[in-house]
N, C-alpha and C positions, 0 to 999 in steps of 0.2 A: 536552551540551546547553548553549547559552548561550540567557539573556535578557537582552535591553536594554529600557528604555525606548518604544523603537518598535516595538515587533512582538510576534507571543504564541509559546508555544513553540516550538523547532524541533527536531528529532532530527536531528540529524548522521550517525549511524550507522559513527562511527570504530570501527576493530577494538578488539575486548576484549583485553589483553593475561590471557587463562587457557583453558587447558586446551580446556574446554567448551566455548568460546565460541563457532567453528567452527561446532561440529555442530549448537548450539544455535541459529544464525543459520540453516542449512541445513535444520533443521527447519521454520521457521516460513514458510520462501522453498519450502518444497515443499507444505507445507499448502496456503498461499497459491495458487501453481500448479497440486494438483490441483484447488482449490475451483472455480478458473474454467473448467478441463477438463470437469469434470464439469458444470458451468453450460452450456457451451456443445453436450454432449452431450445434457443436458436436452432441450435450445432445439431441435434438432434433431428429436428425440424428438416435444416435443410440437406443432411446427411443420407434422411432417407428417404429425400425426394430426389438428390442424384443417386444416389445405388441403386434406386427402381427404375430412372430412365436408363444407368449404363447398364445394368444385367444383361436384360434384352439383347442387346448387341454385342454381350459376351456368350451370348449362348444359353445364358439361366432364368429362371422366372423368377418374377418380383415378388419380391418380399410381405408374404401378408401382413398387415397389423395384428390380425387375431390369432397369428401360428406361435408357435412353442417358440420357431426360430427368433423368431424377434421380440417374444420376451423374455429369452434369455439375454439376446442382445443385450437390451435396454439393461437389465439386471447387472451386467456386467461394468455398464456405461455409470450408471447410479454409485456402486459400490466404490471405484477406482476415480470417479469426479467429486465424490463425497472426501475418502481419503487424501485429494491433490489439496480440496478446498482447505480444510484441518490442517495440511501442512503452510499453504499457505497463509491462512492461523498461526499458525507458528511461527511464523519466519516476519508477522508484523503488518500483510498487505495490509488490512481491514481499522488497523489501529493507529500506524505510524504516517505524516505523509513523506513519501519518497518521491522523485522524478520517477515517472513511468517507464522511462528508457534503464533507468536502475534497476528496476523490479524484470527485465524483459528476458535477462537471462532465466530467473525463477522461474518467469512463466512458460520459457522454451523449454527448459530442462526437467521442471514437472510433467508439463503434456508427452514431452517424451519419453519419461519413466514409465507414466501411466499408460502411455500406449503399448512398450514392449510387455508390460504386465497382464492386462487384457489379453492381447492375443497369446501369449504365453496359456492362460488361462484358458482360451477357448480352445488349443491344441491340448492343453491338458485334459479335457471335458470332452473331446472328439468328436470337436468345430461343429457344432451345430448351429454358430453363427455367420453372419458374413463379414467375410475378411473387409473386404470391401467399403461396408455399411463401418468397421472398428473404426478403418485405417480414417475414412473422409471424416468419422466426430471428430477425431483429437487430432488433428490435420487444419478443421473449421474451428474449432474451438481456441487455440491462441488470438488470431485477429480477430475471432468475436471479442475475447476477455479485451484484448486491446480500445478496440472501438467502445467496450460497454464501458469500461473506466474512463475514458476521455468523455464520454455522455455523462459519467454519473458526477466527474469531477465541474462540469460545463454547469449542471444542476445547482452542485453545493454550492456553487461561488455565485450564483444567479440568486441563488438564496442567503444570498452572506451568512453563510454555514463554516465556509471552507476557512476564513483568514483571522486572523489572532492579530491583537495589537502589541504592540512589543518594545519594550525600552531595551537599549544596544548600552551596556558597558563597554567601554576601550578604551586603548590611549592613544591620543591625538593622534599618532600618524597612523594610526592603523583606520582610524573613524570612514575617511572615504573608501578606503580598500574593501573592509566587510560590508559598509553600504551596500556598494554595486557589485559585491558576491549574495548580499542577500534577495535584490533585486534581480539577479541574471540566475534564481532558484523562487520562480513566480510559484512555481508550485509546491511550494510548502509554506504558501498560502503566509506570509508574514508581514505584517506592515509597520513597517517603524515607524513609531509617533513622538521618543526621545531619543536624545542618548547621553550619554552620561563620561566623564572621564575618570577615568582609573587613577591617574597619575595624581600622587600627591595625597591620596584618602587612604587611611587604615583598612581593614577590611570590615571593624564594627560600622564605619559611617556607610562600607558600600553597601553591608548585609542591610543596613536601616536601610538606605534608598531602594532596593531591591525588594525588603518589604512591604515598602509604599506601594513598589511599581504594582505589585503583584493584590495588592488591596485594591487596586481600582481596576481591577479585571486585566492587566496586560500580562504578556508572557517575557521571561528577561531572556535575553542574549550577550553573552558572558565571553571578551574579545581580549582578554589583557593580554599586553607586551610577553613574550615568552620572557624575560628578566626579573617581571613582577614577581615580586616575593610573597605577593596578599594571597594568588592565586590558586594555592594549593587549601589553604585556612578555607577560603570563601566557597571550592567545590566544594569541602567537607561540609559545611555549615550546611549550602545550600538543597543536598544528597539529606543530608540529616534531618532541616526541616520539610523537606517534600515540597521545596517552593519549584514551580513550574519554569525550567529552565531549555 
């Protein structure tokens, strides 16, 4: 992780050089992927158990399970929940950790892509689905993915999955500042066990301490003075070696 001056933290998500680390990344990218599987199963679930009590009192009849109608639905629901998921692959959910309140626009502005695309599709096709049964999935579907990642994050941190130990590079005056910016960012899951001062080391002695850090399982956190002259040398270095930053 680096901080500068301009911005708040960021997770990089460079590989761990240990053992674990792997499995331990593969862990929390699957938690993460069934939480929203299961969200969007929900969504499903309970989507078309309100379109079948509202019909009725729109005048229409409920929606079989076993008619064409509803499995094109479904078909519709699969293909455009599949593609939102790959995007948001893309964009890091499954990999990097973020505040969930960060991620909140992605997940609003995805379900709503995917939703005008659907129903586009099903007018294209000559609606043999229900607007209805489209509108309530991807409508149920944000605050499920909500709820299912606060569950799945509630998990990994019950599992001490979620948190990374981590040595803080800075310089003194900056030491308490990033502390309690890395402590009011609980959710990216980081615990400081040292920290180290910038001021006054070359960048060869920081690069050795940092390979230390990073030899005994912890992740570095890279804070120098924006004035520091080391700090362009030591990104370089540490981009180059793949140390986990």
């Amino acid at each position: 992780m680096f901080l500068n001056s301009n911005g708040p933290a960021r997770d990089v998500d460079q590989h761990i050089d240990r053992p674990a680390s792997f499995l331990i990344q593969h862990t929390k990218s699957t938690v993460l992927v069934y939480a929203d599987i299961v969200s969007a199963i929900l969504a499903v679930l309970v989507s078309v158990t309100l379109s079948n009590a509202i019909r009725p009192l729109l005048g229409a009849r409920p929606i079989a399970i076993e008619s064409v109608e509803f499995t094109f639905h479904i078909s519709i629901i699969f293909v455009f929940t599949v593609a939102l998921f790959a995007w948001f692959t893309s964009k890091g959910h499954y990999r990097r950790r973020e505040a969930l309140i960060n991620r909140l626009g992605q997940i609003l502005g995805g379900c709503g892509m995917a939703l005008i695309c659907a129903a586009a599709t099903q007018f294209a096709t000559v609606e043999v689905g229900s607007r209805l049964l489209t509108l309530s999935y991807w409508l149920l579907l944000v605050p499920l993915i909500i709820i299912g990642r606060l569950i799945a994050g509630h998990i990994l941190r019950s599992a001490n999955i979620w948190t990374n130990n981590a040595v803080l590079f800075t310089a003194p005056n900056r030491a308490d500042q990033v502390s309690k910016l890395i402590e009011k960012h609980d959710e990216l899951g980081i615990v400081l066990t040292k920290k180290f001062f910038c001021s006054g080391n070359a960048a060869t002695n920081l690069l050795n301490a940092m390979r230390a850090a990073t030899s005994s399982g912890s992740v570095i956190i890279y804070a120098p003075a924006p004035e520091d002259q080391e700090q362009h040398e030591v990104l370089e270095s540490l981009v180059a070696e793949g140390l986990p930053f």
